[in-house]
Steps between C-alpha positions, in 0.01 A plus 500: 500500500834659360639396158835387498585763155448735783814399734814511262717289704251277413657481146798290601576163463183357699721262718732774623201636579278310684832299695564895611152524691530498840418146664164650624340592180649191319289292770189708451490430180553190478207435742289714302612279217383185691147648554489603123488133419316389770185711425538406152491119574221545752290730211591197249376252708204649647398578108562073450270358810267695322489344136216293573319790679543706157371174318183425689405905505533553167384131351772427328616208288815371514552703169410808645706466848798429273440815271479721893790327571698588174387862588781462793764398314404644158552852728792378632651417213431842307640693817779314513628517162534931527524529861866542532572799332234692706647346845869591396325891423329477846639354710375133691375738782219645304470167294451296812239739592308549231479106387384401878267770502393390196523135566271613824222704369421215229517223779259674675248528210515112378203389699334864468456564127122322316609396212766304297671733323527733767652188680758413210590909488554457887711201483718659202544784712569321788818278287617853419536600807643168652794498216548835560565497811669115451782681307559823681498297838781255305683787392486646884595128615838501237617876635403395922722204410791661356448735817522219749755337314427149498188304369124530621354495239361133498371605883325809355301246261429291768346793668290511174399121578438547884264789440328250237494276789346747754291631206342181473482360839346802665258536192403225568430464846272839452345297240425200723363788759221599274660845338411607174787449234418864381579615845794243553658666159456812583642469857835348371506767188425785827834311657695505182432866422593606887839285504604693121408794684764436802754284307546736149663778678779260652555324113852649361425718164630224300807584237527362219781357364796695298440289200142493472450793271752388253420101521131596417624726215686189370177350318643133643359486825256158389781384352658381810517109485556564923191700508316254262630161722404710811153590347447115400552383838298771647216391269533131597493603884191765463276282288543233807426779745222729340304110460515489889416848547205537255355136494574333888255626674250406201622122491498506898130683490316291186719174528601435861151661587684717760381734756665863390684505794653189406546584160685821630694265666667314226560824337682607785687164576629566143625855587665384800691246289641744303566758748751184655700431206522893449618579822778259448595628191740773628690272675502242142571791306797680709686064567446417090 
């Protein structure tokens, strides 16, 4: 995969750029950007139906399940606050790839490793490779946008959502079928891996912006009330969302005494809401 520092008409103003591709390769990527998000939803979810699978293997308390799923978001967190500056260098090309690859490998070794701290080194792992892949394949979204000209970028989180709803549907019909959830995870981290293996190659070699270098060399970037209203509102939404995606299919499984398959089902119905009000928000955003 080719760096964008190598192309120097790359160094532009990245909307004359990418509104200069031809129609053809603005289209591929943009699909490539749709399965980006799809196979990151579907990895997501197919990590969630298994919470209580993670619980009951390694007998863990409520405590302990909480501490796993910290791991998740403490590694999302710490790759998210230096990311940026290493996506700008690379390009979202080779971000994309390397986070989903990432994000891949570690879902595949969840229900594989024997111990506990293997599991919460996994999971860590696993939250760097999901935000890593969350903000290159954001990035990617904001350039295919200004390429296209008009805004998708509500629909391309939706596609995160509908893969979270396919994630957790199919899981867990295989479930209901009698598969193993080691196998089930490592089928859909197999899937992930293939579809960042067809889709990268299509992603544009994201630019960044003009003003990036000298904003950043400002010392006032968290100084931003914008940035700091956008972040509180982004907190409010995430703490309502990470609740359904860590803890639903635990309340459906220990409280509703559930089936798994059903229990994959609620997780699933709640994707599928989601992906609905996303997929109208292109529409919202471009009247308002």
């Amino acid at each position: 995969m080719s760096n964008h520092a190598t192309d120097p008409a790359l160094h532009a103003q990245p909307a004359a750029v990418h509104r200069a591709l031809p129609a053809a390769r603005r289209h591929r990527a943009r699909i490539a950007t749709m399965a980006l998000f799809f196979v990151a939803g579907m990895m997501y979810a197919s990590w969630g139906v298994h919470v209580p699978t993670v619980r009951d293997k390694f007998h863990l308390n409520a405590a302990m399940l909480s501490y796993a799923l910290f791991a998740v978001a403490g590694g999302s967190i710490a790759a998210m606050t230096s990311i940026g500056t290493w996506i700008a260098r690379v390009g979202s090309r080779r971000a994309c790839f390397a986070g989903g690859i990432t994000m891949s490998v570690c879902g595949a070794l969840i229900l594989v490793v024997p111990y506990y701290w293997m599991l919460i080194v996994v999971l860590a792992a696993f939250g760097i490779g999901m935000a890593t892949l969350d903000v290159a394949m954001n990035a990617e979204a904001s350039a295919v946008e200004e390429a296209v000209g008009k805004p998708i970028m509500s629909g391309l989180h939706g596609m995160f959502s509908l893969g979270g709803m396919a994630g957790a549907a199919i899981g867990g019909a295989l479930l209901a079928r009698g598969m193993a959830p080691a196998l089930h995870l490592l089928l859909a981290s197999a899937l992930a891996a293939l579809v960042l293996a067809v889709s990268c190659p299509a992603v544009l070699p994201h630019v960044p912006h003009a003003a990036h270098g000298e904003h950043a060399k400002t010392g006032n970037r968290w100084r931003t009330p914008a940035l700091w209203a956008l972040g509180a509102i982004a907190l409010i939404a995430l703490i309502a969302e990470g609740a359904m995606y860590d803890w639903a299919t635990v309340y459906m499984r220990d409280v509703v005494l559930s089936t798994p398959a059903l229990a994959s089902a609620a997780y699933a119905a709640f994707s599928g809401g989601m992906a609905i009000a996303r997929f109208a928000g292109d529409a919202v955003r471009a009247r308002f």
